[in-house]
N, C-alpha and C positions, 0 to 999 in steps of 0.2 A: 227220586223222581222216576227213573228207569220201571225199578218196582211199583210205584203205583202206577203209569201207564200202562204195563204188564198185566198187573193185576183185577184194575180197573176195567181196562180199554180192549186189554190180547193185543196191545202194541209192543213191539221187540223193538224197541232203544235204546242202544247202550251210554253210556252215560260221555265216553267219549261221543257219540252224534249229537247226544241233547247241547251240548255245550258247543260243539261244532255249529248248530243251527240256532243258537242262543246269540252268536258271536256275529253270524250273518246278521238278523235280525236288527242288531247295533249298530251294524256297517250299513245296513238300510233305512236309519232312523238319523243318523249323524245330523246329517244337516239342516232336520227339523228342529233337532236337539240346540246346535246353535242358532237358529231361529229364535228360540226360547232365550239365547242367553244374551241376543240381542234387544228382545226387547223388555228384557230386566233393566237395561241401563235406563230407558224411559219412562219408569213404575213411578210412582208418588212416591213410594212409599216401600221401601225394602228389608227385611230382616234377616239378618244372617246367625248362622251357630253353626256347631261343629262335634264329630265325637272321633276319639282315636279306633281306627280299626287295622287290620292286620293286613297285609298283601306281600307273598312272598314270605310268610313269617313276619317283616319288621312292620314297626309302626309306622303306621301310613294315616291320613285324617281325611273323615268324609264330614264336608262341610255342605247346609243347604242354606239358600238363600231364597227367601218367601215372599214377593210383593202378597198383594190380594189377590190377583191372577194366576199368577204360576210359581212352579217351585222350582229350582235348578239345582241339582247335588255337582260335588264333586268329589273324588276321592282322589288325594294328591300326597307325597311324600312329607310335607313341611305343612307349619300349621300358620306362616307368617303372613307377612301382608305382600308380599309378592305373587305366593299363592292365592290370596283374594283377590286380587286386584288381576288376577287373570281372567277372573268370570265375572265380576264386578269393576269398572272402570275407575282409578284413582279421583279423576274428576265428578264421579255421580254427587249431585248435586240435591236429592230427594230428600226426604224422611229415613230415619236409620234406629230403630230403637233393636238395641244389644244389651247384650250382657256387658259385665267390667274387663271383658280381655281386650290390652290394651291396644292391639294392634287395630282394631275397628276405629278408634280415635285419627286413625293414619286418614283415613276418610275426612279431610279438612272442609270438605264445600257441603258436606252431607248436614242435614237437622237433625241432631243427636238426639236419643233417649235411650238413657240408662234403665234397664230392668228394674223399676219398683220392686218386682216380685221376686227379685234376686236379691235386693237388698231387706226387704222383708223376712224372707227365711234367715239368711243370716242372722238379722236379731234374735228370731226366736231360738236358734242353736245358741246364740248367747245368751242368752236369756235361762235358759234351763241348764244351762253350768256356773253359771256367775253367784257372786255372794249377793243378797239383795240390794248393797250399795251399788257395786260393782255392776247390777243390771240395770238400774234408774238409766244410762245412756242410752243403751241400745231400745228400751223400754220407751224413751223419749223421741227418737227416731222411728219407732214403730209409729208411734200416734203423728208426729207428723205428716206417715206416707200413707196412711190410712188417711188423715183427713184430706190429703191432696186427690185420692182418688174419691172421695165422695162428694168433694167440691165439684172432680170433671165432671161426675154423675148428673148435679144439680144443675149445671151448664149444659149439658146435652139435652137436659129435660125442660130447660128453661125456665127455671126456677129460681135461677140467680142473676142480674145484669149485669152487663159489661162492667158497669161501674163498681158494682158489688165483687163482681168476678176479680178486677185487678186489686181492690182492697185485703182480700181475704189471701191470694195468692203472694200476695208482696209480706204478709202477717207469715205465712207459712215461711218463708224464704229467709226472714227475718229470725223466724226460731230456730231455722237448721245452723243457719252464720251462728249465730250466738253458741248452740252447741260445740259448733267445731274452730271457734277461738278458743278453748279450754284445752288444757295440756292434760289427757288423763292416765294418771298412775299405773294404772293396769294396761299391761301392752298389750291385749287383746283390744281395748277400747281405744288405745290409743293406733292400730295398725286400721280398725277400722273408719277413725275421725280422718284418718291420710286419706284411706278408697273415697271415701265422701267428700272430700276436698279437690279428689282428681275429677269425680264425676260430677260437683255441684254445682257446674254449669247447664249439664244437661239432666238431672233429676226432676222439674220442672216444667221440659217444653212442651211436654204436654198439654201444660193449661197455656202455651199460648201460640197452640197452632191446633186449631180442632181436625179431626179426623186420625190424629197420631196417637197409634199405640203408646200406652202406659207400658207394656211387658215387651218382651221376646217371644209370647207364646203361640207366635206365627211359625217360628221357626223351630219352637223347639219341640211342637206337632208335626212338624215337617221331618224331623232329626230322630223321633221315637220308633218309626219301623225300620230305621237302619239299627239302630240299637237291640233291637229283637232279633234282627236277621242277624245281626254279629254273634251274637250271644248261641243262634241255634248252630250256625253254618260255618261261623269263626274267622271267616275271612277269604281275600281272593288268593288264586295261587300262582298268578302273574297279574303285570301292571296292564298289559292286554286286557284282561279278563276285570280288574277292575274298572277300567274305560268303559267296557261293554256293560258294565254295571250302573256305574251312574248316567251313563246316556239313558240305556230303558228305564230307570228309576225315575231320570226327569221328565220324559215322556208320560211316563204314569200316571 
């Protein structure tokens, strides 16, 4: 950065000043910043995710949480639910669609939904290793989160009625149970019949709360330019400096 202001600009900033006036900056946003992370807890509608990054060398985790509004990162040493429920309130009581990491289930008052698109790809990784018998599950599973997302489609577009709408989703709900009373020989299929067993209460709520995300891909758009920045920059070099980070990132 120094060098391109230099180069660019004929500005002489040493990379200690840039980071000196980078840190101000933070200290002058703060309280906008929790501004922001109050009124997360009143969103409809919230998505959380997370990716490991470094500060100090050790691993440290930068988690964003997405309503429709704003986005609020944070970068914190631990990846648990103490850590969430620092920026997110134990009580939020909204919409929640996440991934399968268990610790967002801690979220008791919250409207679950498990990541379609998380369980989706999983099938196809199983799917393109498995022996043809051995795939028919996860192949089975595919088709029915496929059709649960095209039924939302036909209900948003109003194409399907109320009445039609709970027929067709109780038909879904009914073929995933019947999947995963089956004990399956292959412990891949059978570690997956358990994931879907923890989350098949909330693989559905979509179709019975309109406006709720099917994915995470609130969050995990949110989650993609810290994964670029890690990857160029590698991380913070004190826990200071990552504060200053996710305040202006949430700002952003």
């Amino acid at each position: 950065m120094a060098t391109t202001l230099r180069e660019a600009f004929g500005l002489e900033v040493t990379r200690g000043g840039l980071s000196q006036a980078i840190a101000r900056a933070g200290r002058k946003v703060e309280q906008t910043c929790q501004g922001l992370i109050q009124q997360l807890q009143g969103s409809v509608q919230v998505t959380p995710d997370e990716t490991g990054c470094k500060v100090a060398g050790e691993l440290w985790w930068w988690r964003a949480f997405v309503s429709p509004e704003i986005t609020v990162y944070s970068i914190q040493p631990g990846r648990g639910f103490e850590q969430a429920s620092g920026m997110l309130r134990p009580e939020y009581a909204g919409g929640m669609p996440r991934d399968g990491w268990g610790v967002y289930r801690q979220y008791e008052q919250a409207v679950h939904q498990t990541c379609l698109d998380h369980l989706s790809r999983r099938c196809d990784e199983m799917i393109e290793i498995a022996s043809p018998a051995a795939a028919r599950f996860p192949q089975m599973v595919q088709q029915i989160l496929r059709q649960a997302l095209q039924l939302h489609d036909r209900r948003d577009a109003g194409d399907v009625s109320t009445h039609g709408l709970a027929v067709e989703r109780r038909r879904l709900e009914a073929r995933l149970d019947r999947l995963l009373e089956v004990h399956y020989r292959l412990s891949a299929n059978e570690r997956f019949a358990k994931h879907l067993w923890r989350e098949r209460n909330y693989i559905f709520t979509f179709l019975y709360c309109p406006g709720l995300d099917a994915t995470n891909y609130r969050a995990e758009q949110a989650i993609r330019p810290a994964v670029v920045t890690r990857k160029v920059w590698g991380g913070n070099r004190t826990a200071v400096g990552a504060h200053t980070q996710e305040i202006l990132a949430s700002l952003l």
